[in-house]
C-alpha positions in Angstrom: 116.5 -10.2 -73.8 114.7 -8.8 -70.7 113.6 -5.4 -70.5 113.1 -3.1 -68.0 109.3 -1.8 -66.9 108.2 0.7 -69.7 107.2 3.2 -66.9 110.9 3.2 -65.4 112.0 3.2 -69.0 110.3 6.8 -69.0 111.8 7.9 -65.7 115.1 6.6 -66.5 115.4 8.5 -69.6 112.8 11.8 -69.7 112.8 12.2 -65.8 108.8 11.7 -66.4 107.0 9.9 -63.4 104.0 8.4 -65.9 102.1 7.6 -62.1 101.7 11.2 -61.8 99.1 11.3 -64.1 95.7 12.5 -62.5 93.7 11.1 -65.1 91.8 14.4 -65.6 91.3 13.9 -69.6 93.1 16.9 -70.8 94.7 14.5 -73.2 92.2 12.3 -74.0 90.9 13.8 -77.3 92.2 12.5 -80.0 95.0 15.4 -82.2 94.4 13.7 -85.3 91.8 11.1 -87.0 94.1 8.7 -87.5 95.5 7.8 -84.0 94.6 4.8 -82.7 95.1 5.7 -78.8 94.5 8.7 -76.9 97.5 10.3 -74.6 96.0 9.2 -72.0 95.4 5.3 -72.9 99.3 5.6 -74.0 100.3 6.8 -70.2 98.1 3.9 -69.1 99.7 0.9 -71.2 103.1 2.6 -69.9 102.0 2.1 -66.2 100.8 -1.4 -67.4 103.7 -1.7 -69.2 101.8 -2.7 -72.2 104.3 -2.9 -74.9 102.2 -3.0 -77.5 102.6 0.8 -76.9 105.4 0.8 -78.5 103.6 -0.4 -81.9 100.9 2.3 -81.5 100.2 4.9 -84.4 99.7 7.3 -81.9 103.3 7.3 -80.4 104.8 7.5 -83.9 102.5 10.9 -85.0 104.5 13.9 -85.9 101.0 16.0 -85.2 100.8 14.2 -81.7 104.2 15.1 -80.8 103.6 18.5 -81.5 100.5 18.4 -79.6 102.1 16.4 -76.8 103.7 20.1 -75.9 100.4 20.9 -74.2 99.0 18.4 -73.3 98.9 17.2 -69.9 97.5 19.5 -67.3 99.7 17.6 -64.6 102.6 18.8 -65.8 103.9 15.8 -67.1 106.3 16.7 -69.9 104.4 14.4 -72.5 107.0 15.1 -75.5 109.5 14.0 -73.8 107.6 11.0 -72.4 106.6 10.2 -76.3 110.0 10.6 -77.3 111.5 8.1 -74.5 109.1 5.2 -75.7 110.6 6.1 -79.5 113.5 5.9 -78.4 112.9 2.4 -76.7 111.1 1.1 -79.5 114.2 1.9 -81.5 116.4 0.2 -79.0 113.9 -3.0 -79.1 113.7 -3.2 -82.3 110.5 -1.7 -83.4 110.4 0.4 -86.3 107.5 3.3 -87.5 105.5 0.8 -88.6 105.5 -1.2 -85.4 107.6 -4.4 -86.8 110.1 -6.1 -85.1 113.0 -6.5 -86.8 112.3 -9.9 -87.0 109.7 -9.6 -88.4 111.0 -7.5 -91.1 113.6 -9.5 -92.2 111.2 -13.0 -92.5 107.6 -11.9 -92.7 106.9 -15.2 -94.6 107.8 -16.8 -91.6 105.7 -15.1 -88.9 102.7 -16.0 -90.8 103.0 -20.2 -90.3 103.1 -20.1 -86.7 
Protein backbone atom coordinates (compact mmCIF):
# COMPACT_ATOMS: atom_id res chain seq x y z
CA UNK A 1 0.00 0.00 0.00
CA UNK A 2 1.27 3.45 -0.88
CA UNK A 3 1.36 6.19 1.37
CA UNK A 4 1.14 9.68 1.13
CA UNK A 5 4.43 12.13 1.94
CA UNK A 6 4.73 12.13 5.89
CA UNK A 7 4.98 16.00 5.64
CA UNK A 8 1.42 16.26 3.76
CA UNK A 9 0.30 13.56 6.25
CA UNK A 10 0.89 16.39 8.87
CA UNK A 11 -0.83 19.13 6.90
CA UNK A 12 -3.61 17.00 5.92
CA UNK A 13 -4.45 16.11 9.40
CA UNK A 14 -2.99 18.90 12.11
CA UNK A 15 -3.02 21.84 9.63
CA UNK A 16 0.87 21.98 10.52
CA UNK A 17 3.19 23.15 7.51
CA UNK A 18 6.47 21.03 8.99
CA UNK A 19 8.53 23.44 6.07
CA UNK A 20 7.86 26.24 8.25
CA UNK A 21 10.33 25.36 10.54
CA UNK A 22 13.14 27.97 10.90
CA UNK A 23 15.54 25.73 12.24
CA UNK A 24 16.33 28.00 15.10
CA UNK A 25 16.96 25.06 17.78
CA UNK A 26 14.38 25.94 20.26
CA UNK A 27 13.53 22.28 20.12
CA UNK A 28 16.55 20.71 19.82
CA UNK A 29 17.34 19.81 23.41
CA UNK A 30 16.48 16.75 24.26
CA UNK A 31 12.95 16.65 27.27
CA UNK A 32 14.06 13.49 28.55
CA UNK A 33 17.25 11.13 28.57
CA UNK A 34 15.81 8.56 26.96
CA UNK A 35 14.70 10.05 23.54
CA UNK A 36 16.51 9.04 20.81
CA UNK A 37 15.73 12.24 18.47
CA UNK A 38 15.46 15.76 19.19
CA UNK A 39 12.14 17.78 17.91
CA UNK A 40 13.85 19.14 15.60
CA UNK A 41 15.54 15.93 13.81
CA UNK A 42 11.76 14.54 14.03
CA UNK A 43 10.45 17.74 11.77
CA UNK A 44 13.47 16.95 9.53
CA UNK A 45 12.76 13.07 8.82
CA UNK A 46 9.05 14.41 8.30
CA UNK A 47 10.28 16.86 5.47
CA UNK A 48 12.38 13.84 4.29
CA UNK A 49 9.71 11.75 4.84
CA UNK A 50 11.86 9.45 6.81
CA UNK A 51 9.47 6.93 8.09
CA UNK A 52 11.50 5.55 10.38
CA UNK A 53 9.98 8.53 12.31
CA UNK A 54 7.34 6.77 12.92
CA UNK A 55 9.45 4.07 14.98
CA UNK A 56 11.18 6.75 17.02
CA UNK A 57 11.07 6.73 20.93
CA UNK A 58 10.84 10.26 20.82
CA UNK A 59 7.43 10.45 18.99
CA UNK A 60 5.91 7.91 21.35
CA UNK A 61 7.10 9.99 24.84
CA UNK A 62 4.30 11.08 27.01
CA UNK A 63 7.03 13.72 28.61
CA UNK A 64 7.77 14.98 24.95
CA UNK A 65 4.25 15.45 24.16
CA UNK A 66 3.83 17.47 27.05
CA UNK A 67 6.84 19.37 26.16
CA UNK A 68 5.87 19.57 22.56
CA UNK A 69 3.31 22.38 23.96
CA UNK A 70 6.24 24.86 23.93
CA UNK A 71 8.30 24.02 21.90
CA UNK A 72 8.72 25.53 18.66
CA UNK A 73 9.35 29.22 18.57
CA UNK A 74 7.88 29.22 14.91
CA UNK A 75 4.75 28.64 15.92
CA UNK A 76 4.41 25.41 14.70
CA UNK A 77 1.87 23.55 16.84
CA UNK A 78 4.28 20.58 17.60
CA UNK A 79 1.58 18.51 19.71
CA UNK A 80 -0.46 18.33 17.23
CA UNK A 81 2.24 17.63 14.73
CA UNK A 82 3.40 14.59 17.24
CA UNK A 83 0.03 13.44 17.47
CA UNK A 84 -0.60 13.39 13.52
CA UNK A 85 2.46 10.98 13.03
CA UNK A 86 0.77 8.71 16.09
CA UNK A 87 -1.91 8.69 14.46
CA UNK A 88 -0.28 7.50 11.11
CA UNK A 89 1.87 5.11 12.63
CA UNK A 90 -1.40 3.68 14.02
CA UNK A 91 -2.98 3.70 10.64
CA UNK A 92 0.32 1.92 9.19
CA UNK A 93 0.60 -0.39 11.42
CA UNK A 94 3.20 0.60 13.76
CA UNK A 95 2.65 0.11 17.33
CA UNK A 96 4.61 1.99 20.66
CA UNK A 97 7.19 -0.14 20.27
CA UNK A 98 7.86 0.69 16.58
CA UNK A 99 6.78 -2.91 15.14
CA UNK A 100 4.89 -3.51 12.22
CA UNK A 101 2.24 -5.56 12.71
CA UNK A 102 3.89 -7.97 10.67
CA UNK A 103 6.25 -8.13 12.46
CA UNK A 104 4.36 -8.79 15.58
CA UNK A 105 2.48 -11.52 14.51
CA UNK A 106 5.88 -13.62 12.93
CA UNK A 107 8.96 -12.26 14.51
CA UNK A 108 10.59 -15.66 13.91
CA UNK A 109 10.21 -14.95 10.49
CA UNK A 110 11.74 -11.50 10.06
CA UNK A 111 14.91 -12.77 11.46
CA UNK A 112 15.84 -15.39 8.35
CA UNK A 113 15.73 -12.83 5.70
Amino acid sequence: MKHGPLRLVVLATANQDVRKCQHCAFCSEKVDPEQDITLETLLQMVVMNDEEVLTSRTLWMDDVLEAARHACASGLNMEAVLLALRDEARRRGVDLRGRTLRERENPEGLAKR
